[in-house]
N, CA and C atoms as an extended XYZ file, in Angstrom:
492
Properties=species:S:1:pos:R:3:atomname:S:1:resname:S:1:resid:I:1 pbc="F F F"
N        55.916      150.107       73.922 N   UNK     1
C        55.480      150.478       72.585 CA  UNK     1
C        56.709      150.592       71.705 C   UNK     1
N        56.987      149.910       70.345 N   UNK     2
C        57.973      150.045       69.371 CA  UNK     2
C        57.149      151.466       68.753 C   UNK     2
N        58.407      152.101       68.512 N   UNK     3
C        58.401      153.238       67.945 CA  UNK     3
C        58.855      152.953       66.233 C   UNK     3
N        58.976      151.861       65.903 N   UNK     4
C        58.995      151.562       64.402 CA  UNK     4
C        58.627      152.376       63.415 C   UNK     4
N        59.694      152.740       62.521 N   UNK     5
C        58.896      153.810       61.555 CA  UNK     5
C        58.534      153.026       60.790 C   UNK     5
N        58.194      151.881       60.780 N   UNK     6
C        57.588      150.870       59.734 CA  UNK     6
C        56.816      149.944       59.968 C   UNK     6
N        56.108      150.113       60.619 N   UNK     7
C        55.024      149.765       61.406 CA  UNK     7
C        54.139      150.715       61.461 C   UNK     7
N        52.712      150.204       61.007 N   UNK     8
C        51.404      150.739       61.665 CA  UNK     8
C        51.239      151.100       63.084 C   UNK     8
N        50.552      151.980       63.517 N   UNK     9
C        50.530      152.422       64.794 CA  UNK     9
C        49.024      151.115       65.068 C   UNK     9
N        49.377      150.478       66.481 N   UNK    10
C        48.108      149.923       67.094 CA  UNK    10
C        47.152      150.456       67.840 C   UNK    10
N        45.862      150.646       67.781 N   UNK    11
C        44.954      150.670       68.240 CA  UNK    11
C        43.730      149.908       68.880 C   UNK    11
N        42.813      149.822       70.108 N   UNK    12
C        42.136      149.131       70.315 CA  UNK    12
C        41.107      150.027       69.456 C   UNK    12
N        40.052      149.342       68.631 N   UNK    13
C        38.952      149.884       67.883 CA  UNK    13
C        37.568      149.501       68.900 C   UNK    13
N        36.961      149.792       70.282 N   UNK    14
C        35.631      149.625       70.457 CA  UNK    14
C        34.573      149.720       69.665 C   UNK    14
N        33.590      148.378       69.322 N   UNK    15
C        32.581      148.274       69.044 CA  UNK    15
C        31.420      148.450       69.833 C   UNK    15
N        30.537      148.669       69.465 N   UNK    16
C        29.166      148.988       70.271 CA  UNK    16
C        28.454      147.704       70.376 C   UNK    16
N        28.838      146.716       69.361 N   UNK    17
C        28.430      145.254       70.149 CA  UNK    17
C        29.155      144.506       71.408 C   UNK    17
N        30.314      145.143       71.273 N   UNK    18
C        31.159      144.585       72.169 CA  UNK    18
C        30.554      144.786       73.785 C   UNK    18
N        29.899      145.355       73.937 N   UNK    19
C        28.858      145.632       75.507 CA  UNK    19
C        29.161      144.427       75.509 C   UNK    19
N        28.931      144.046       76.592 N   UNK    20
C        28.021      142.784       77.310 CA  UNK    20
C        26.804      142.834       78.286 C   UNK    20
N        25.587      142.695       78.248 N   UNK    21
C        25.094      143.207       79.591 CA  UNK    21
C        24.817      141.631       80.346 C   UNK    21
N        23.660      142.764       81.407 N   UNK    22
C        23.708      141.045       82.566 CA  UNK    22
C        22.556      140.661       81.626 C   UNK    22
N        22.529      139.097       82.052 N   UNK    23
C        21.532      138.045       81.484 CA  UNK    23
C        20.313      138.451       82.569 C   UNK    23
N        20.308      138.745       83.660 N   UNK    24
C        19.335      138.816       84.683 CA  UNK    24
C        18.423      140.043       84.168 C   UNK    24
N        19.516      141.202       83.894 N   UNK    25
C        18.676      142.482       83.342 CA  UNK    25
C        17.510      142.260       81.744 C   UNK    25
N        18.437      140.985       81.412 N   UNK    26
C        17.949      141.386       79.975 CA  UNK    26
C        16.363      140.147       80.226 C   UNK    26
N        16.549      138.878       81.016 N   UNK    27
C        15.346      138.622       81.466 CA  UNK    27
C        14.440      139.410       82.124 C   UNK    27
N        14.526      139.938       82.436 N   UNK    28
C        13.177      140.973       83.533 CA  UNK    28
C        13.171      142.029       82.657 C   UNK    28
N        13.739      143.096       81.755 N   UNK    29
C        12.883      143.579       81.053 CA  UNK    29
C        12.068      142.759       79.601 C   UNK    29
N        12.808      142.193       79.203 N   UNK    30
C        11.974      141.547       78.178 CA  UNK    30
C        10.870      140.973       78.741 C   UNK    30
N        10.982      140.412       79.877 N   UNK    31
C         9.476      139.659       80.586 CA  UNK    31
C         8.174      140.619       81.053 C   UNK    31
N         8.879      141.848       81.198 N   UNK    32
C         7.832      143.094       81.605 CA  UNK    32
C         7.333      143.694       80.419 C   UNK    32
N         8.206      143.597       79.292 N   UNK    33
C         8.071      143.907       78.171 CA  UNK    33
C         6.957      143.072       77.198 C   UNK    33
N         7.384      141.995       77.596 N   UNK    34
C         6.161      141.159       76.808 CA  UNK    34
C         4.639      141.024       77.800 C   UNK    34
N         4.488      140.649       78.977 N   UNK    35
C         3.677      141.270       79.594 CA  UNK    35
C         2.922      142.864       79.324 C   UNK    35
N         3.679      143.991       79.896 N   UNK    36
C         2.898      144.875       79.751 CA  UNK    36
C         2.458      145.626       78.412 C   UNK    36
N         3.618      144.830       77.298 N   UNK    37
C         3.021      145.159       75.815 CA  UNK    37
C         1.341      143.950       75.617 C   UNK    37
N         1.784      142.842       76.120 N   UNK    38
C         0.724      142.723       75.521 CA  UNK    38
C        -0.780      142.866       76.218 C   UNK    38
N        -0.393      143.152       77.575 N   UNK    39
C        -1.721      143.487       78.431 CA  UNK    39
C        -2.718      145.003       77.484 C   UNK    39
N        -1.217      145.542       77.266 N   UNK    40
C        -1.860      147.078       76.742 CA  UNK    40
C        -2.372      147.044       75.418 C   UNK    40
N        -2.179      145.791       74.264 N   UNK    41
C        -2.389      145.471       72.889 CA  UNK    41
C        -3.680      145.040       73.744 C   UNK    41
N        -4.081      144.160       74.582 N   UNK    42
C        -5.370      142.920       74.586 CA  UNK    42
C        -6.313      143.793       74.873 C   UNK    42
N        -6.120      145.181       75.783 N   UNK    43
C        -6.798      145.994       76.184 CA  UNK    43
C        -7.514      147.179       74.850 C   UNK    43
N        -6.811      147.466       74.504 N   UNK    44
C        -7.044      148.424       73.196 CA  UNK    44
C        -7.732      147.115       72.242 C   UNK    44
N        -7.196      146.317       71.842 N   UNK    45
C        -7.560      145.440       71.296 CA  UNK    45
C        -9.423      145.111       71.476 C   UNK    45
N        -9.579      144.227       72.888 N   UNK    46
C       -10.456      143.869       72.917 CA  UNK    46
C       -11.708      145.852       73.244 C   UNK    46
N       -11.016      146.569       73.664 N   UNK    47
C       -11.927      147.610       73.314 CA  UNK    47
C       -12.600      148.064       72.473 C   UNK    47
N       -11.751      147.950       71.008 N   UNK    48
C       -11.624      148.595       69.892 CA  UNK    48
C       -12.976      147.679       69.289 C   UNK    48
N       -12.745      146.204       69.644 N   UNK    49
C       -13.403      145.026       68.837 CA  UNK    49
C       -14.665      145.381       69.753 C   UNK    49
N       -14.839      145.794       71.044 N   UNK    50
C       -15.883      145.962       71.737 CA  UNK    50
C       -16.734      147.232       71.124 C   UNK    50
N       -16.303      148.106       70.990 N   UNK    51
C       -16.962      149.153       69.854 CA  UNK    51
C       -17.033      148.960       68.666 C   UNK    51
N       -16.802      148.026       68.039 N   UNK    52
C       -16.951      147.692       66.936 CA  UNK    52
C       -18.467      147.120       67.073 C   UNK    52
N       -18.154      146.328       67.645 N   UNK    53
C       -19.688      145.345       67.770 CA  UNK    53
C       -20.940      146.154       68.424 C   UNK    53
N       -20.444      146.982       69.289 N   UNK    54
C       -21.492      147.635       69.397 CA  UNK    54
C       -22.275      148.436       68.485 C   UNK    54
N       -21.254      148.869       67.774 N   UNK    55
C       -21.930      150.270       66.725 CA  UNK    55
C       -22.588      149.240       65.794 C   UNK    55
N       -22.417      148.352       65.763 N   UNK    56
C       -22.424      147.024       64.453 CA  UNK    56
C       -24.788      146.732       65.084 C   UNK    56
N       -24.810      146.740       66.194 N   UNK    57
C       -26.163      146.866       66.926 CA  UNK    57
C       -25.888      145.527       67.303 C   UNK    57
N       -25.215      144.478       68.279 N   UNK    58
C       -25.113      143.360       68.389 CA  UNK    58
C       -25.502      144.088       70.479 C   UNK    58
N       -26.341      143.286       70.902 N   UNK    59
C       -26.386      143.459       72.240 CA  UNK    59
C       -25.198      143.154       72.922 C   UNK    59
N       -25.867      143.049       74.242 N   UNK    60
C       -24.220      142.852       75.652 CA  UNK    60
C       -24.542      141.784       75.838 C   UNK    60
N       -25.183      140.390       75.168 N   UNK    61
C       -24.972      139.033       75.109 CA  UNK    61
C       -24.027      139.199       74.224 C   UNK    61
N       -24.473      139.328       73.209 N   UNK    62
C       -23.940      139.080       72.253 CA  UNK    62
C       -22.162      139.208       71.840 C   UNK    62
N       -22.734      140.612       72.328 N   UNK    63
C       -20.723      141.151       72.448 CA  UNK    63
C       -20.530      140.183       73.543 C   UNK    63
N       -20.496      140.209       74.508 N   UNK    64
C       -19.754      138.736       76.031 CA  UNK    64
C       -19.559      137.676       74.637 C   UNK    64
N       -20.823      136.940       74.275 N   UNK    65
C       -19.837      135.168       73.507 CA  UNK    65
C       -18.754      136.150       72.303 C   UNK    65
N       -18.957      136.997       71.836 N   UNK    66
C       -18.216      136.493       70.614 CA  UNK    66
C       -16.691      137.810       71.528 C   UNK    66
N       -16.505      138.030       72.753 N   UNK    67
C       -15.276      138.182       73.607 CA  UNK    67
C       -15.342      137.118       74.094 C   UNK    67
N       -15.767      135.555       73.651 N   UNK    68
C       -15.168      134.731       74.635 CA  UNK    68
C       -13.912      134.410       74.043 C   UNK    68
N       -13.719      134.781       72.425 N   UNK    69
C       -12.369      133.999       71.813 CA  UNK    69
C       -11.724      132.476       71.690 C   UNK    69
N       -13.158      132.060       71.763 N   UNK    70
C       -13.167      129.977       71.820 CA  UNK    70
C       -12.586      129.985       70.548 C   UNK    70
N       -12.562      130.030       69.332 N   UNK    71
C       -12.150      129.350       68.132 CA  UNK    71
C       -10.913      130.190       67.978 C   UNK    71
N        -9.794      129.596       67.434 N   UNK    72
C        -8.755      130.228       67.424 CA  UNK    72
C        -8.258      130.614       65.837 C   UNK    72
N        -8.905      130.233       65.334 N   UNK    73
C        -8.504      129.982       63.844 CA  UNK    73
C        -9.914      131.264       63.358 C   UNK    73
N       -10.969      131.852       63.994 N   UNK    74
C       -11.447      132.971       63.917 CA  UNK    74
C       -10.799      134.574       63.710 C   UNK    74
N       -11.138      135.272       62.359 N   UNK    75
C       -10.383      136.187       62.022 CA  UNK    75
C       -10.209      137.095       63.242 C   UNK    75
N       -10.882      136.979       64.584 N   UNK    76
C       -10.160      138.160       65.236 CA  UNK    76
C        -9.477      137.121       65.917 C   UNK    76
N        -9.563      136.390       66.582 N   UNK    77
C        -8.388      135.852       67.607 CA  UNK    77
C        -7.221      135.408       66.440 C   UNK    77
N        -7.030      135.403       65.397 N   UNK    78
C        -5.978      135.374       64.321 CA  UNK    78
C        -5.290      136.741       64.483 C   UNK    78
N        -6.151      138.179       64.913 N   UNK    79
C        -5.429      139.308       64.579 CA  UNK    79
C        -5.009      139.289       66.206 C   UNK    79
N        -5.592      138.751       67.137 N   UNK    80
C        -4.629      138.995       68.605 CA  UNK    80
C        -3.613      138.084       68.356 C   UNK    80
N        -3.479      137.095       67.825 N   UNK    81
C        -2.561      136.349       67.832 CA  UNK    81
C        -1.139      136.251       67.620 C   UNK    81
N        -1.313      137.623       66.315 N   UNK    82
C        -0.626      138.004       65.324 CA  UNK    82
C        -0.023      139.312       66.433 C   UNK    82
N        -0.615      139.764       66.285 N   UNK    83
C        -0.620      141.178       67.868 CA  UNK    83
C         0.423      140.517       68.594 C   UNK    83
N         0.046      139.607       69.689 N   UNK    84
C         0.671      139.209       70.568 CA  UNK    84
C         2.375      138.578       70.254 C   UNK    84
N         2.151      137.854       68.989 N   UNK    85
C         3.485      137.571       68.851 CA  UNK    85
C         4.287      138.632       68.329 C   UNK    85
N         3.616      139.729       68.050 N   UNK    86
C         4.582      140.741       67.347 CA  UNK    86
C         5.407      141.430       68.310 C   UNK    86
N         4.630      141.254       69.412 N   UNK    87
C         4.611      141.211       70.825 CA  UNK    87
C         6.437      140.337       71.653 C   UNK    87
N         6.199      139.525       71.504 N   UNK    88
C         6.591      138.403       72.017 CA  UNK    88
C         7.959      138.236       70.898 C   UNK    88
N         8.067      138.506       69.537 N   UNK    89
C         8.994      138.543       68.622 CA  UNK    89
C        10.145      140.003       69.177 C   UNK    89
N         9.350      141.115       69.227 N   UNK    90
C        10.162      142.439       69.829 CA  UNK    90
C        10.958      141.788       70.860 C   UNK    90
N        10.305      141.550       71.907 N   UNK    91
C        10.602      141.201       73.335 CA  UNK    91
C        12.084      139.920       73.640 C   UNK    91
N        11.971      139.137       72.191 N   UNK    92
C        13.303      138.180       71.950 CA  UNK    92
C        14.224      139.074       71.857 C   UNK    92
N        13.602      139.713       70.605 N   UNK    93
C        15.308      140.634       70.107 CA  UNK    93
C        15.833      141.519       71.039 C   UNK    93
N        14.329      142.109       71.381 N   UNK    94
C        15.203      142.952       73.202 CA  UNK    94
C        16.194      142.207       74.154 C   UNK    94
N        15.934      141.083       74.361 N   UNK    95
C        16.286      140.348       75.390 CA  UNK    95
C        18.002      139.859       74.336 C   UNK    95
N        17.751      139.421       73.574 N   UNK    96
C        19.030      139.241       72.914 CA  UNK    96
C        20.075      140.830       72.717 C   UNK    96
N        19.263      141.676       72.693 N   UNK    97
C        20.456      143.419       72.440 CA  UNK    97
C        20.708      143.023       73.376 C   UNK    97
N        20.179      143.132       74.594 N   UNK    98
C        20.693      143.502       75.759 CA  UNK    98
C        21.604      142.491       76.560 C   UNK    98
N        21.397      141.396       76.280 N   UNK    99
C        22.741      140.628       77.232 CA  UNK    99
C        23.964      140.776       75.687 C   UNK    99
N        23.363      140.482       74.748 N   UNK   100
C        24.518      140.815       73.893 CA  UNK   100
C        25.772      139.632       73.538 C   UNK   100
N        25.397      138.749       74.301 N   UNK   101
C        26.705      137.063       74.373 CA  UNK   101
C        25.341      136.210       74.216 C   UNK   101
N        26.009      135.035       73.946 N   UNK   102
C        25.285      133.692       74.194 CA  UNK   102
C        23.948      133.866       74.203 C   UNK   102
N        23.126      134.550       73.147 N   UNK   103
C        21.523      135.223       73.123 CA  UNK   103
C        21.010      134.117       73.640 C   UNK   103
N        21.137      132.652       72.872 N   UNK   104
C        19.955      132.011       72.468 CA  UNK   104
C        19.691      131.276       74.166 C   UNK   104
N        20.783      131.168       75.056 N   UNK   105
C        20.904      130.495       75.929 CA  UNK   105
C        19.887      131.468       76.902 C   UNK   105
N        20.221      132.948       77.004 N   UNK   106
C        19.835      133.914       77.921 CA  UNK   106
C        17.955      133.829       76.984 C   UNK   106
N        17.941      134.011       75.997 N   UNK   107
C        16.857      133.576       75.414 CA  UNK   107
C        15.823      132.564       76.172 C   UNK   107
N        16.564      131.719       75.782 N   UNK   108
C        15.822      130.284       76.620 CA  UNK   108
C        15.159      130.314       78.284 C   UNK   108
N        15.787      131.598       78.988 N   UNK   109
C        15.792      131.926       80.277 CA  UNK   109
C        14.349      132.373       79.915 C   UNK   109
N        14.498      133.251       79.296 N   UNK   110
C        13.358      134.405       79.491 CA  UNK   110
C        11.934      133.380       78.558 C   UNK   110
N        12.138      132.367       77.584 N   UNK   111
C        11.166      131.848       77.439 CA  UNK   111
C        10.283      131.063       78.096 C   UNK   111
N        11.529      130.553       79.102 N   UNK   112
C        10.841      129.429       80.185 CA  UNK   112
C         9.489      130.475       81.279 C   UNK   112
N        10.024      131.538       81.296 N   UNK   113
C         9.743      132.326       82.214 CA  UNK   113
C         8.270      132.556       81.692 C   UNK   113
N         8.203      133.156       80.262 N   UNK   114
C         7.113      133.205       79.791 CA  UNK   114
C         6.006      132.093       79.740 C   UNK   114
N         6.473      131.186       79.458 N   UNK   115
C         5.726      129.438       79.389 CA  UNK   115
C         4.704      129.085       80.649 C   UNK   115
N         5.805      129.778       82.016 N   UNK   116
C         5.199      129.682       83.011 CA  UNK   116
C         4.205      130.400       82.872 C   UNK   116
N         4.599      131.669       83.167 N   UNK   117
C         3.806      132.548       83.179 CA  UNK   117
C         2.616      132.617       82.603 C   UNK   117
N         2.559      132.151       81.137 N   UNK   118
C         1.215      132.187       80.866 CA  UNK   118
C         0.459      130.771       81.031 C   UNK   118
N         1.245      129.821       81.077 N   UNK   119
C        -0.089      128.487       82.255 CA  UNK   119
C        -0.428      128.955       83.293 C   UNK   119
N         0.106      130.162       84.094 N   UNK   120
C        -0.637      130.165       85.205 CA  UNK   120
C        -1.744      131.341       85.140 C   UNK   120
N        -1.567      131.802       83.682 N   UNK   121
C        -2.728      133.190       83.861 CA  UNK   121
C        -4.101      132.150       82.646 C   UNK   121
N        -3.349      131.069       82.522 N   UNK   122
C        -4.598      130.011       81.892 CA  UNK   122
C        -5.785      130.102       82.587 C   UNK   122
N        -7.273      130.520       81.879 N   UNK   123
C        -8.461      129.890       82.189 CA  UNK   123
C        -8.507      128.012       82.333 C   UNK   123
N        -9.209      128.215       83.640 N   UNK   124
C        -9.395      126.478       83.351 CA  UNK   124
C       -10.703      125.775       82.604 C   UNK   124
N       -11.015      126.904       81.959 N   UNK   125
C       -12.153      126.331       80.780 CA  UNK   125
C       -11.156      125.985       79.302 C   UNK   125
N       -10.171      126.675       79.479 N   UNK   126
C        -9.171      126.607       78.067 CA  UNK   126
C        -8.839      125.606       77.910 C   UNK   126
N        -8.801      124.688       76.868 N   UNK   127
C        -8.553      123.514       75.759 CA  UNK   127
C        -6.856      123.480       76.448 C   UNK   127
N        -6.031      122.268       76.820 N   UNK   128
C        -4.663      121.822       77.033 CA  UNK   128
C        -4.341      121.881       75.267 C   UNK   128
N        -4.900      121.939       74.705 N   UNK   129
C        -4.495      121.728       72.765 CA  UNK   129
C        -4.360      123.128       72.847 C   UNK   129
N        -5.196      123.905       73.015 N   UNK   130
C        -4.692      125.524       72.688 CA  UNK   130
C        -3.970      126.062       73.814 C   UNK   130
N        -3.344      125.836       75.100 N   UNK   131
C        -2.930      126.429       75.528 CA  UNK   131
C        -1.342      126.288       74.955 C   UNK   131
N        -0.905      124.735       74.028 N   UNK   132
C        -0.180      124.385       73.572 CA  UNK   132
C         0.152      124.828       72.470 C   UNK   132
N        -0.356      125.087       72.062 N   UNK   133
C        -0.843      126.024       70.579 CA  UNK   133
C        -0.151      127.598       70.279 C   UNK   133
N        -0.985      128.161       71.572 N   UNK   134
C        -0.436      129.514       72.025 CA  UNK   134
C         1.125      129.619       72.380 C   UNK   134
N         1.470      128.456       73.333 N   UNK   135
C         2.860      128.601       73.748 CA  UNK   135
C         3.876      128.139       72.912 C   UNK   135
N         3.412      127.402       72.137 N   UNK   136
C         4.542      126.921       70.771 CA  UNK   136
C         5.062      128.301       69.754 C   UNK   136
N         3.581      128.980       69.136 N   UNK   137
C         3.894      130.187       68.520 CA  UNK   137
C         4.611      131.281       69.748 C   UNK   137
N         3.900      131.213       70.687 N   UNK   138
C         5.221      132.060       71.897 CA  UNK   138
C         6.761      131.931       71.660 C   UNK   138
N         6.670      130.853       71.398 N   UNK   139
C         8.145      130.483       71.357 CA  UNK   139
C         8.570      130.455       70.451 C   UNK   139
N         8.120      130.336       69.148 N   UNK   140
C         8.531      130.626       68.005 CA  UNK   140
C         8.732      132.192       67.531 C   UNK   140
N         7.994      132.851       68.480 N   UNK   141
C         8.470      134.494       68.047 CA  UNK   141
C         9.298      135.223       68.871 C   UNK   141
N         9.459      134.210       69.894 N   UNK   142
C        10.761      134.737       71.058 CA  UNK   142
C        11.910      134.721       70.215 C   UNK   142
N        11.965      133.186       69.645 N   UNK   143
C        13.260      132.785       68.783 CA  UNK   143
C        13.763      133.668       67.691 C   UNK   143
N        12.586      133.954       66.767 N   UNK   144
C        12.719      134.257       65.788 CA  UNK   144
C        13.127      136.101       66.233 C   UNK   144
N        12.479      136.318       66.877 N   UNK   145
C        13.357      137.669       67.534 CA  UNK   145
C        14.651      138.016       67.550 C   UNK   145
N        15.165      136.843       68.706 N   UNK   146
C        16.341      136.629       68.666 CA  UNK   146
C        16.988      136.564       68.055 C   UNK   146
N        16.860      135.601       67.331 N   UNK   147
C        17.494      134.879       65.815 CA  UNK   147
C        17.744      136.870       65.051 C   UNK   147
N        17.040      137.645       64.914 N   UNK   148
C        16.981      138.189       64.110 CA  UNK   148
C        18.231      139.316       64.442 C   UNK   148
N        17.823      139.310       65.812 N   UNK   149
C        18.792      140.279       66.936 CA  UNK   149
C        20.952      139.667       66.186 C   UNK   149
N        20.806      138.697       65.924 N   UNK   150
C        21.897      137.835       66.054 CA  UNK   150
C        22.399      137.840       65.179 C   UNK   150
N        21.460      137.867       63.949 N   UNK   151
C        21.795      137.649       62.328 CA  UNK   151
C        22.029      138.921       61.706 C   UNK   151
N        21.200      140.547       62.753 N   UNK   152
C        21.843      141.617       62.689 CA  UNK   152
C        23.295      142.232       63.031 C   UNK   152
N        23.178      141.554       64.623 N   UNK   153
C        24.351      141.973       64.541 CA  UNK   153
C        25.996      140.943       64.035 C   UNK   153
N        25.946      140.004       63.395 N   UNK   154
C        26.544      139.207       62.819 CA  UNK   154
C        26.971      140.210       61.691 C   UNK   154
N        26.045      140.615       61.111 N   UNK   155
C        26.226      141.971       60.104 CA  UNK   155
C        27.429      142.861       59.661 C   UNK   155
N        26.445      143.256       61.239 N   UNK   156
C        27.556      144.672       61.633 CA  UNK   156
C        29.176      144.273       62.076 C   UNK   156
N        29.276      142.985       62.900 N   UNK   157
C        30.464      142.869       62.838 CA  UNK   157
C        31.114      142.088       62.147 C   UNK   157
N        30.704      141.714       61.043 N   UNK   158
C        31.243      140.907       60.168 CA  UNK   158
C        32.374      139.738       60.588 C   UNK   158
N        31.583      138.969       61.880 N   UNK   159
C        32.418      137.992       62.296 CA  UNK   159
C        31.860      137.056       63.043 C   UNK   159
N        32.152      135.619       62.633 N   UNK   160
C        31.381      134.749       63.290 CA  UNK   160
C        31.061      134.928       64.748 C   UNK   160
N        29.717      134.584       65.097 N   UNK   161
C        29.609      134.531       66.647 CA  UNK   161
C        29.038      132.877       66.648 C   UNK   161
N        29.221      132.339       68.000 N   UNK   162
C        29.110      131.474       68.618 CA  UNK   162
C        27.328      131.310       68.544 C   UNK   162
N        26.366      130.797       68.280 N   UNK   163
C        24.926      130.817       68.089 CA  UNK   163
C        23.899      129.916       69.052 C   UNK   163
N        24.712      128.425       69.374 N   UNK   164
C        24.234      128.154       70.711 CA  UNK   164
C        25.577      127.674       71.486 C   UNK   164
């Protein structure tokens, strides 16, 4: 150390972006995260819409077709939709705090994961057009999560980061 009386004293300054975490951690909670958020939205969800219709005097035919959710462009499967990606948007930016480097790449991990995941919880009465449908906006609110996670903290540290 120069003892310079003319010289600034040096310091390391830690940032709180400066973490790094693991990419593995930040896939498996965001994936449990988007899972058990949205199991617990579809549940309240389709309850809420299930008492609705009831009090409304619609029988237990009636309520079953209109819980089948065939038309997608129908004002309630528009409000799960919306639900789910709000869903699925959180769950990016989580996944981006938490590894904290190279989001979009560790991103991409955890989307693939999701993609799977939900072709295999696919009905095989479901339309290949809407299951495509669903997983495109999936992925568009993973990103945009991210993206958001990135463009925040770009912010805070007022210094370029690396983006892919």
């Amino acid at each position: 150390m120069d003892n310079s009386v003319y010289q600034t004293p040096e310091s390391e300054i830690k940032n709180k972006h400066d973490r790094q975490g693991s990419p593995v951690k930040a896939v498996v909670v965001a994936t449990l995260v988007d899972i058990g958020g949205t199991m617990i939205f579809g549940i309240l969800y389709v309850m809420a819409y299930w008492y609705y219709l009831e009090s409304s005097g619609f029988s237990a035919e009636q309520i079953e077709k209109a819980l089948a959710f065939d038309d997608l462009t129908s004002t309630i499967s528009l409000i799960g939709i919306v639900g789910g990606g709000l869903i699925s948007l959180y769950s990016g930016y989580l996944c981006a705090k938490i590894v904290n480097y190279d989001e979009f790449r560790v991103v991409t991990y955890y989307a693939c994961v999701m993609i799977v995941f939900n072709f295999l919880l696919t009905e095989e009465d479901t339309s290949i057009t809407q299951d495509i449908i669903l997983n495109v906006i999936t992925l568009m609110c993973i990103y945009v999560g991210a993206w958001l996670y990135v463009r925040k903290s770009k912010k805070e540290n007022n210094e370029s980061r690396h983006v892919f």
